[in-house]
RODO-2510 file (C-alpha; in nm, 4 decimals, decimal comma):
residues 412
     n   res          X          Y          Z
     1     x     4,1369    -0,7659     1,3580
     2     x     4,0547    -0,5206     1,6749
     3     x     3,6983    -0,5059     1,6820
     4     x     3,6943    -0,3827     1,9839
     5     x     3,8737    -0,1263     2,2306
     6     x     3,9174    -0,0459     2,6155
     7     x     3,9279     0,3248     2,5204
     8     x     3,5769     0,4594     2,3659
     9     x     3,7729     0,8020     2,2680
    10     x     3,8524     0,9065     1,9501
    11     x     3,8782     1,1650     1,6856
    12     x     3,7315     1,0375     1,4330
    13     x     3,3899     0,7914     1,4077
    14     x     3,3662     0,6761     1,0339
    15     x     3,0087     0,5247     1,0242
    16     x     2,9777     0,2116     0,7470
    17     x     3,2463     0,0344     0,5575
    18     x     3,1808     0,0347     0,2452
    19     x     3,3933     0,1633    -0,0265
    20     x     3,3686     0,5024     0,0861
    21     x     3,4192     0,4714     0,5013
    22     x     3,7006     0,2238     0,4441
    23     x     3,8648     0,4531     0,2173
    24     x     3,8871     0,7732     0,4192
    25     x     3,9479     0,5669     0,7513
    26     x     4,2542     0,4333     0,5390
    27     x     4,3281     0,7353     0,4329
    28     x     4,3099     0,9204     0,7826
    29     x     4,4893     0,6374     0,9498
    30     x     4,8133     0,7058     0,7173
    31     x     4,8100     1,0635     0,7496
    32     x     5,0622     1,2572     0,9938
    33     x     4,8029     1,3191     1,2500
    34     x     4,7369     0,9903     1,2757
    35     x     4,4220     0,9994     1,3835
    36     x     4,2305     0,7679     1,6170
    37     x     3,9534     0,6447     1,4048
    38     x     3,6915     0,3967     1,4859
    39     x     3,5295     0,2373     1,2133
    40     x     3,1377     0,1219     1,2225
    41     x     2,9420    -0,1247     1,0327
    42     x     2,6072    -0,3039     1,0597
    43     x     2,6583    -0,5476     0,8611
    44     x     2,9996    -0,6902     0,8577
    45     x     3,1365    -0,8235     0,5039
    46     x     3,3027    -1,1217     0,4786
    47     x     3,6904    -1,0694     0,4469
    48     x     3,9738    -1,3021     0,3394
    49     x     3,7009    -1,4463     0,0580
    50     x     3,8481    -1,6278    -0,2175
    51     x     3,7220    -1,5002    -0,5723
    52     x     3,5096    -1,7106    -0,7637
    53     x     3,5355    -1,7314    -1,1395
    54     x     3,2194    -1,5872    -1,1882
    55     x     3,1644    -1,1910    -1,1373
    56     x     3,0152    -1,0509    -0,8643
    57     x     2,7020    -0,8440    -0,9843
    58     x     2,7882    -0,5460    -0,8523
    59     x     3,0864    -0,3638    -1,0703
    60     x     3,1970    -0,0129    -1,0792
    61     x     3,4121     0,1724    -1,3638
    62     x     3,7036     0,3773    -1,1292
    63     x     3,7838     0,6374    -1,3201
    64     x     4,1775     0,7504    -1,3530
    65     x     4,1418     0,9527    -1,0359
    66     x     4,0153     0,6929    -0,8396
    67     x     4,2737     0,4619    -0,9675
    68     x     4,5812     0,7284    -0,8363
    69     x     4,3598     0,7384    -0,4785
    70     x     4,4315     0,3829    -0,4408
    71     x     4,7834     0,3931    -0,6145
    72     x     4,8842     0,6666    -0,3215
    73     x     4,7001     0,5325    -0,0667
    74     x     4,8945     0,1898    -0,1470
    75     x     4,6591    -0,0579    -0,2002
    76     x     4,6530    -0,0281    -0,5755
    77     x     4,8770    -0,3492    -0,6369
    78     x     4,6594    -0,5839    -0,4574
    79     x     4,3555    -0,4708    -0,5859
    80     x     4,5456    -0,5441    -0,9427
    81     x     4,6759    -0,8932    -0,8203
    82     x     4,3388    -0,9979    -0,7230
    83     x     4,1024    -0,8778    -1,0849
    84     x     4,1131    -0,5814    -1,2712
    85     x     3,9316    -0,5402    -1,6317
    86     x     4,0833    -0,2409    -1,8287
    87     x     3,8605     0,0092    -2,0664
    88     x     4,0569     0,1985    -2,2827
    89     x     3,7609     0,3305    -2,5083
    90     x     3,4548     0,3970    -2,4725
    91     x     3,1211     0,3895    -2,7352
    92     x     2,7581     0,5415    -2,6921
    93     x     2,4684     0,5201    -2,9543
    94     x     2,1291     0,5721    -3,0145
    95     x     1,8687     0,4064    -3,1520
    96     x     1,9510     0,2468    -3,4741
    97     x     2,2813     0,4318    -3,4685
    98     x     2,1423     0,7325    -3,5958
    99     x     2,4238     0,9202    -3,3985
   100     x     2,7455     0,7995    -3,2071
   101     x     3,0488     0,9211    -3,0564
   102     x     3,3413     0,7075    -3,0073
   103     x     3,6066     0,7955    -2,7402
   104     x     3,9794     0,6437    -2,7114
   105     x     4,2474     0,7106    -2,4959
   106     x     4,4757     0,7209    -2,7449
   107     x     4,3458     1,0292    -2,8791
   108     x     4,4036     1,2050    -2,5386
   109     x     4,7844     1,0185    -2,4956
   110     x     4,6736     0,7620    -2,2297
   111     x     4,6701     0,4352    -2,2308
   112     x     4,3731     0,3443    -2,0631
   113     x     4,0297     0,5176    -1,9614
   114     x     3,9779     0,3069    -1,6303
   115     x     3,8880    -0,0323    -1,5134
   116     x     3,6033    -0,2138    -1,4381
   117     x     3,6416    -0,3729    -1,0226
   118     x     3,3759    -0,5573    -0,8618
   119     x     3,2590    -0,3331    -0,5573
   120     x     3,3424    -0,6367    -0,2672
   121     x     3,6838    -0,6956    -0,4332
   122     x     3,7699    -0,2665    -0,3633
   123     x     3,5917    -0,3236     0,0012
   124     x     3,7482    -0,6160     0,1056
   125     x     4,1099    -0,4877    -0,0287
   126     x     4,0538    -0,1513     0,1830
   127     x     3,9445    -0,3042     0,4728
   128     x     4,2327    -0,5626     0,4542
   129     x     4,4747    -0,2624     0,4922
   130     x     4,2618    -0,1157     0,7342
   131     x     4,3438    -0,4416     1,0131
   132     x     4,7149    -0,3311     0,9743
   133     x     4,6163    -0,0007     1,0942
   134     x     4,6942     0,0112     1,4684
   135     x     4,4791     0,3370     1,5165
   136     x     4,2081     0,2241     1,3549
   137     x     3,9155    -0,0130     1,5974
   138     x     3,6281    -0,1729     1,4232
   139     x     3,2917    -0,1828     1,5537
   140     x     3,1517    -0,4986     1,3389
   141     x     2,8511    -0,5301     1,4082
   142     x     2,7630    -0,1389     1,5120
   143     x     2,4286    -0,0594     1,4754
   144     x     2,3540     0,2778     1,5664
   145     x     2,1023     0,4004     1,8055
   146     x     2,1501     0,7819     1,8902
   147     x     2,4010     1,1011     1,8417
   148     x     2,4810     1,3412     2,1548
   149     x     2,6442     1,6130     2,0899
   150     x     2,7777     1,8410     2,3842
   151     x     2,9797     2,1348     2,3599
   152     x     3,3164     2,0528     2,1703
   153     x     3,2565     1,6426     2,1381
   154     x     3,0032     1,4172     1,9585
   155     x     2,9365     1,0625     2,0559
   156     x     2,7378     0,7435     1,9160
   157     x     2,5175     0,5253     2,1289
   158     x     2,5509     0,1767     1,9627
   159     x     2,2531    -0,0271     2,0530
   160     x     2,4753    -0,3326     2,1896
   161     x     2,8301    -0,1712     2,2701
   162     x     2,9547     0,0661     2,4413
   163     x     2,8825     0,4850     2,3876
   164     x     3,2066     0,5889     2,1694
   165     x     3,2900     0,9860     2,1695
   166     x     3,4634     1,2206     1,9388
   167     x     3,5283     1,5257     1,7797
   168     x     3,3631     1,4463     1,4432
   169     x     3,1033     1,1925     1,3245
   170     x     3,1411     1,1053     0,9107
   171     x     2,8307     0,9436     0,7618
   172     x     2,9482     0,6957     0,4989
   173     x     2,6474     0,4901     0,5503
   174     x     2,4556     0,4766     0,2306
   175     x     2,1428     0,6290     0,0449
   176     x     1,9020     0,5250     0,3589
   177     x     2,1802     0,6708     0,5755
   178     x     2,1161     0,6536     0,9688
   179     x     2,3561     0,9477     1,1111
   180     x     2,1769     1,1868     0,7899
   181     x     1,8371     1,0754     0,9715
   182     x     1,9476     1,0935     1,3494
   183     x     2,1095     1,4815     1,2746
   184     x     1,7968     1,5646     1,1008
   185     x     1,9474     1,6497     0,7224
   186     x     1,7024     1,6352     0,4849
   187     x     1,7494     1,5146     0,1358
   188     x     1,5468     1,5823    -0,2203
   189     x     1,4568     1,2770    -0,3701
   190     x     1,3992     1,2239    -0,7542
   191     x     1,2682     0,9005    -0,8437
   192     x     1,3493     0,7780    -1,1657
   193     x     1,0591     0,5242    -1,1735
   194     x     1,3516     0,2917    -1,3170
   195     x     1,5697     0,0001    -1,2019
   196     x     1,9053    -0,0723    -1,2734
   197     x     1,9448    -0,4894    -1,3821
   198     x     2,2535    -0,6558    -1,3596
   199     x     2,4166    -0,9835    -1,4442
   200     x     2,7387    -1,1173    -1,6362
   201     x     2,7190    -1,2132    -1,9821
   202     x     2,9121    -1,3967    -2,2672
   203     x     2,9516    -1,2563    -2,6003
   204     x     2,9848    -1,3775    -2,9173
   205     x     3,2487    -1,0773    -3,0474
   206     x     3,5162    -0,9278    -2,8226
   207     x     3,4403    -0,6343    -2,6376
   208     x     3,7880    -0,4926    -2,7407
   209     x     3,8015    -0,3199    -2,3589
   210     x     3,5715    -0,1265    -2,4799
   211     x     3,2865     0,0139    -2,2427
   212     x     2,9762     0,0428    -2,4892
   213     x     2,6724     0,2394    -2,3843
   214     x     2,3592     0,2325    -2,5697
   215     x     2,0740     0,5130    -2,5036
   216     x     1,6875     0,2815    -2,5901
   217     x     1,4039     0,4442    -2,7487
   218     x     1,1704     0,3363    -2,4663
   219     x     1,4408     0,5860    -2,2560
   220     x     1,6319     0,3008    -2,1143
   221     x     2,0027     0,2780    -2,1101
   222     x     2,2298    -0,0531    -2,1468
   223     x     2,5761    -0,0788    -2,0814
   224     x     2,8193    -0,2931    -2,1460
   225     x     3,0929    -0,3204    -1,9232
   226     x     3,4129    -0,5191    -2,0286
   227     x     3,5604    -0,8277    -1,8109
   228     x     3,9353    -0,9181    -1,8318
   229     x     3,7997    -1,2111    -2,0331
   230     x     3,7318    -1,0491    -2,3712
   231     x     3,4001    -1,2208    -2,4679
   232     x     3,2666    -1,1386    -2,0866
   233     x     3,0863    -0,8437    -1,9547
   234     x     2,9017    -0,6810    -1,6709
   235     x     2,5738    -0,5525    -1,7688
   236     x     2,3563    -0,2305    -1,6447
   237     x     1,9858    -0,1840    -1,8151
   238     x     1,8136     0,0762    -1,6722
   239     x     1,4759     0,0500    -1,7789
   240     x     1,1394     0,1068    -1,6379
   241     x     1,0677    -0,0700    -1,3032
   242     x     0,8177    -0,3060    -1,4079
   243     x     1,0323    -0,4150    -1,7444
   244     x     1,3400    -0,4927    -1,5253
   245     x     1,1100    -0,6950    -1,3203
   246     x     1,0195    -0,8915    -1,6196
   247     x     1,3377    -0,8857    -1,7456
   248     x     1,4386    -1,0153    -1,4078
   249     x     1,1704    -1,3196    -1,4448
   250     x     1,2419    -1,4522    -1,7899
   251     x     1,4587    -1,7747    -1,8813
   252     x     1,7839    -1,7281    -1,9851
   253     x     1,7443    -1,7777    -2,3550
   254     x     1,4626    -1,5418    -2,3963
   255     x     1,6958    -1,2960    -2,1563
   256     x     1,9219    -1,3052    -2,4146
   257     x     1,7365    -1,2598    -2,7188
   258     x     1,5817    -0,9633    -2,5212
   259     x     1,9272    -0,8463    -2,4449
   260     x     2,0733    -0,8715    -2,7951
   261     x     1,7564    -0,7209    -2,9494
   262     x     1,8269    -0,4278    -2,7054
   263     x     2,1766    -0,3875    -2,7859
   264     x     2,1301    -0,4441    -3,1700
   265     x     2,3677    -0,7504    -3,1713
   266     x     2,6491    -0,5010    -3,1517
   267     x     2,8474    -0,8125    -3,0426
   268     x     2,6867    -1,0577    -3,1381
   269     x     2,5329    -1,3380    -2,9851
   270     x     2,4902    -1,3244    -2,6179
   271     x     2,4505    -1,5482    -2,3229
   272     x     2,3798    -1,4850    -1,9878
   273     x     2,6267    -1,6658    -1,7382
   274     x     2,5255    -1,5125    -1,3806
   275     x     2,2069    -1,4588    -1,1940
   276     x     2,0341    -1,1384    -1,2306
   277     x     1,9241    -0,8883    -0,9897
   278     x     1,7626    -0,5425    -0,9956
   279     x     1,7834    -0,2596    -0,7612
   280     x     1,5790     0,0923    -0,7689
   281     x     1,7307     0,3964    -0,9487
   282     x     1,6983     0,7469    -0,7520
   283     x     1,8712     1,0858    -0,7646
   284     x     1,9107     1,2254    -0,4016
   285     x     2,1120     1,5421    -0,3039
   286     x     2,1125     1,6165     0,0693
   287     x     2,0168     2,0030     0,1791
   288     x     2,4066     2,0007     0,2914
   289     x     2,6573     1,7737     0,3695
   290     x     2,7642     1,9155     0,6943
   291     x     2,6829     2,0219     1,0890
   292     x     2,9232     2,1193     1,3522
   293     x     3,1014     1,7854     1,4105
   294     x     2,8951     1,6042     1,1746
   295     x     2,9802     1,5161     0,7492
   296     x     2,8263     1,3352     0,5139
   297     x     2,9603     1,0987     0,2310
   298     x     2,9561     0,9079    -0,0911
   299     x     2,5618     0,7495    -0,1048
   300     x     2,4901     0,9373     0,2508
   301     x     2,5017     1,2750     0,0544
   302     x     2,3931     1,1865    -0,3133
   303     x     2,3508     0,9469    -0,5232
   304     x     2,2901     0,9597    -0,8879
   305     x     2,1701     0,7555    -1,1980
   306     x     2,4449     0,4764    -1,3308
   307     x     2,4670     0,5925    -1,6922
   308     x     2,7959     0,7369    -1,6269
   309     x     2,8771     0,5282    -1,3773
   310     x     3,0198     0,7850    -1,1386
   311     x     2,8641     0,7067    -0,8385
   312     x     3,1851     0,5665    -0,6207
   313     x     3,3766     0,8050    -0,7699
   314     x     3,2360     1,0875    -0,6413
   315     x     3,2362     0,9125    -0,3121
   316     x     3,5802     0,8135    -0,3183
   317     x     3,6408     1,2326    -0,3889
   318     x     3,4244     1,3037    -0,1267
   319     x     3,6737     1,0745     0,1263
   320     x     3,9763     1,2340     0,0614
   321     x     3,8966     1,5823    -0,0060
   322     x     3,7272     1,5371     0,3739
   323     x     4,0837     1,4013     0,4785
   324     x     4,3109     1,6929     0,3195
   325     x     4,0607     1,9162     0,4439
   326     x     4,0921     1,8320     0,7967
   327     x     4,4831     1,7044     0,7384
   328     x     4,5057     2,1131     0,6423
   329     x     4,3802     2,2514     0,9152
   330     x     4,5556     2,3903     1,1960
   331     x     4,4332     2,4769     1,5621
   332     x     4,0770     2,4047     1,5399
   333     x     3,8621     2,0944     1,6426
   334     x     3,8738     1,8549     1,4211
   335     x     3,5065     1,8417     1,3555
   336     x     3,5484     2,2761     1,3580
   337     x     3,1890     2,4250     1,1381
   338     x     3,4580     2,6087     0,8971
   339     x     3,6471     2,3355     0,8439
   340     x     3,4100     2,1472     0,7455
   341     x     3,2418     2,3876     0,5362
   342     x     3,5597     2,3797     0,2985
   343     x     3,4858     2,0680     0,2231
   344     x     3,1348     2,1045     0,1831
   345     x     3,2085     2,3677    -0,0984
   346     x     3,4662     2,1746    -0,2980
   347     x     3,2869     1,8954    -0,3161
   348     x     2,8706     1,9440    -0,3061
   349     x     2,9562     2,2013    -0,6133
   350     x     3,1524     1,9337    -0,8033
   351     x     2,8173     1,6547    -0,7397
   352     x     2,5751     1,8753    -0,7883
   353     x     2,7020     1,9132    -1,1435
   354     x     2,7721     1,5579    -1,1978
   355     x     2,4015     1,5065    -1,0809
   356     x     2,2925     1,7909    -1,3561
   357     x     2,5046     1,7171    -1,6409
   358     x     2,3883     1,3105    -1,5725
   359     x     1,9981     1,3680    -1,5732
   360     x     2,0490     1,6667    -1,8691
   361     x     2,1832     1,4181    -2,0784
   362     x     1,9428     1,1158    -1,9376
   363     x     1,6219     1,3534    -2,0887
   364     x     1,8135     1,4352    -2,3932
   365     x     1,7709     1,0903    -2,5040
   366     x     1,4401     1,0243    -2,3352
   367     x     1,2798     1,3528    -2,5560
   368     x     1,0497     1,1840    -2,8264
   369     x     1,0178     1,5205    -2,9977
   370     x     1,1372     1,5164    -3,3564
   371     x     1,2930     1,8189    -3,3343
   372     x     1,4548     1,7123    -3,0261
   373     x     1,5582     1,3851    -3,1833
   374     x     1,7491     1,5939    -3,5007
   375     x     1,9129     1,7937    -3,2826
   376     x     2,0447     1,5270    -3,0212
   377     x     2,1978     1,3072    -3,3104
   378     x     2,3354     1,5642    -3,5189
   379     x     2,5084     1,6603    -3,1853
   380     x     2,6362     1,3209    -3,1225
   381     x     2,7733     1,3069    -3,4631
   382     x     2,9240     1,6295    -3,4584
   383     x     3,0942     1,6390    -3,1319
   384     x     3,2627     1,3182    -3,2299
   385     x     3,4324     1,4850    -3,5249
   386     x     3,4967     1,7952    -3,2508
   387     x     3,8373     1,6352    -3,1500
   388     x     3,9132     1,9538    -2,9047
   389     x     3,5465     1,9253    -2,7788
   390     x     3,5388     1,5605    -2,7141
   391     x     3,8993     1,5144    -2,5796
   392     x     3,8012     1,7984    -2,2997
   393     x     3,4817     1,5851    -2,2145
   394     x     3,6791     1,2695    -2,2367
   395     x     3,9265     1,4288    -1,9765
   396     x     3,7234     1,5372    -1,7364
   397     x     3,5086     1,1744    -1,7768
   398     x     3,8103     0,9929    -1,6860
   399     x     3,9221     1,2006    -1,3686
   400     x     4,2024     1,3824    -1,5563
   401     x     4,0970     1,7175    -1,5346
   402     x     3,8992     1,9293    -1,2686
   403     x     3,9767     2,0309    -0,9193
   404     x     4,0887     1,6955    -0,7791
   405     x     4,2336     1,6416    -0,4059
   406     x     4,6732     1,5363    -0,3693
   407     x     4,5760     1,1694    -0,3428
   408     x     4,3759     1,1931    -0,6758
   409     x     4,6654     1,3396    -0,8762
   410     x     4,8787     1,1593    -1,0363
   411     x     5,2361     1,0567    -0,8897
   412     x     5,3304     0,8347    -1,1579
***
């Protein structure tokens, strides 16, 4: 791998390599332009890593359009040959199943909703490809230090390494992102007062690739999220901080009789077969995602509750609607304010939305009020028997509807 380079010039400076920055430095590298790209990362992962037979903890469900990003960008048959769990339905509740809905591909003529991928199995596949690039360089570790910007370029001091300049400077660098701070965005900040807990269970039923979803009366939310083994799943219990700390703390048999109590037994016995670990829940949305020669992505911009588990897939949009954007324009800097605003439009719109329809729905089922309560489960129950209704929100769920980018279309 070419973590280094004797030229310090390029076009495009992709900083962190996560999901995100490895998939639009892929995703630049193949285009026409080719690009020069160099990619930044404080904290190098470790490639070439065999998988164990347990999980990893940290899971997300790609959605169809995500799946045809990595399908077109090429990469979709290793991440395959390596693990891939498929969901083809989908089931949410409330308490004491007072009202469900019940989604299925079938109903929409697809055979499959999405898949469930652990996140270091999608970052290690990406950044794989991203060695055989020969205009991308990797700056492993990078830590950032400053931003100059002067006239038409932009550069990055690195705080050990050399100052690298170009024409446009992409934040991919998570929710405590370091280019948002050094250009001075500013973000709103919800905190839920929640974490998220995860771990990797056994259960006594199949999960018949099913993802199952189950809304708590103390206005937590537990998912879970089938494994290619059918009696395996990732969990996600967002619940108030100091439960999932306790949650965090207990033995494993009392974690499961908590768990199973949670879930109603839905299927059946349970046993945990992983550690567990909690993280904070937050909604941010930053003021904007752009400046001249400067764009923000993925967890850098926004970053919203798990219930729906859309996070990566809006960041994976947010990658190559940045790349067709810039791949589209014609004689202007590369990191021009206009072009950059296009992208801002199509995509801060399309999160923003996400971010509302998430939390809407989050303190729907938090509302204690009975008439609240009536209303919320009759509308469960009735927009399952709404086939038109619920195959439209099923659609759009999945990433087969709405204004998607080339690469997130489907070529197949």
């Amino acid at each position: 791998m070419n973590f280094r380079s004797s030229s310090t010039h390029y076009d495009v400076l992709i900083v962190g390599a996560g999901m995100v920055g490895a998939c639009l430095a892929l995703v630049l590298s193949q285009s026409e332009k080719k690009y020069r790209i160099a990619l930044i990362e404080a904290h190098p992962p470790k490639l070439n890593t065999l998988l164990s037979e347990e999980y990893d903890l940290r899971v997300s469900a790609i959605t169809r359009a995500s799946e045809n990003i990595f399908r077109n960008m090429h990469v979709w048959e290793e991440i395959e040959a390596k693990r891939v769990s498929i969901f083809r339905k989908m089931h949410v509740w409330n308490k004491a199943r007072i009202g469900e809905i019940h989604f299925d591909s079938a109903e929409i003529g697809e055979s499959h909703l999405g898949y469930i991928i652990e996140n270091k199995l999608i970052q290690s596949t990406l950044l794989e490809a991203c060695k055989n690039q020969e205009n991308i360089d990797f700056y492993m570790p990078g830590n950032l230090q400053g931003i100059i910007q002067k006239d038409e370029k932009i550069s990055l001091q690195l705080e050990e390494g050399p100052c690298l300049k170009g024409s446009l400077i992409v934040g991919a660098d998570g929710a405590q992102s370091k280019v948002r701070e050094l250009a001075g965005i500013s973000i709103q900040n919800q905190d839920y007062l929640q974490k998220g807990l995860v771990g990797t269970i056994y259960t006594e039923k199949s999960h018949d690739e099913t993802a199952w979803q189950r809304f708590l009366p103390d206005g937590g939310i537990l998912a879970f999220l089938p494994l290619k083994n059918l009696h395996q799943c990732s969990i996600v219990w967002s619940t108030a901080s100091e439960e999932a700390d306790r949650l965090e703390t207990l033995d494993d048999s009392d974690f499961a009789m908590a768990l199973g109590t949670a879930f109603e037994y839905r299927l059946g016995a349970t046993k945990i077969i992983s550690n567990r670990t909690t993280f904070p829940l937050c909604r941010q949305q930053t003021k904007t995602y752009i400046q001249p020669h400067i764009a923000l992505i993925g967890d850098a911009a926004h970053t919203i509750h798990p219930l729906a588990g859309q996070g990566v897939n809006l960041g994976l949009l947010d990658a190559v609607v940045l790349a067709q954007v810039l791949s589209d324009q014609k004689n202007k800097e590369i990191g021009d304010f206009l072009t950059l605003r296009r992208f801002e439009r199509w995509r801060k719109g399309d999160s923003f939305a996400t971010q509302l329809a998430i939390d809407s729905l989050k303190n729907l089922f938090n509302n204690s009020l009975l008439p609240i309560r009536i209303v919320r489960n009759l509308g469960l129950s009735a927009t399952d028997k709404a086939t038109l209704i619920k195959n439209l929100i099923l659609r759009y769920a999945s990433g087969l509807k709405g204004d998607l980018p080339i690469l997130a279309q489907s070529k197949f």
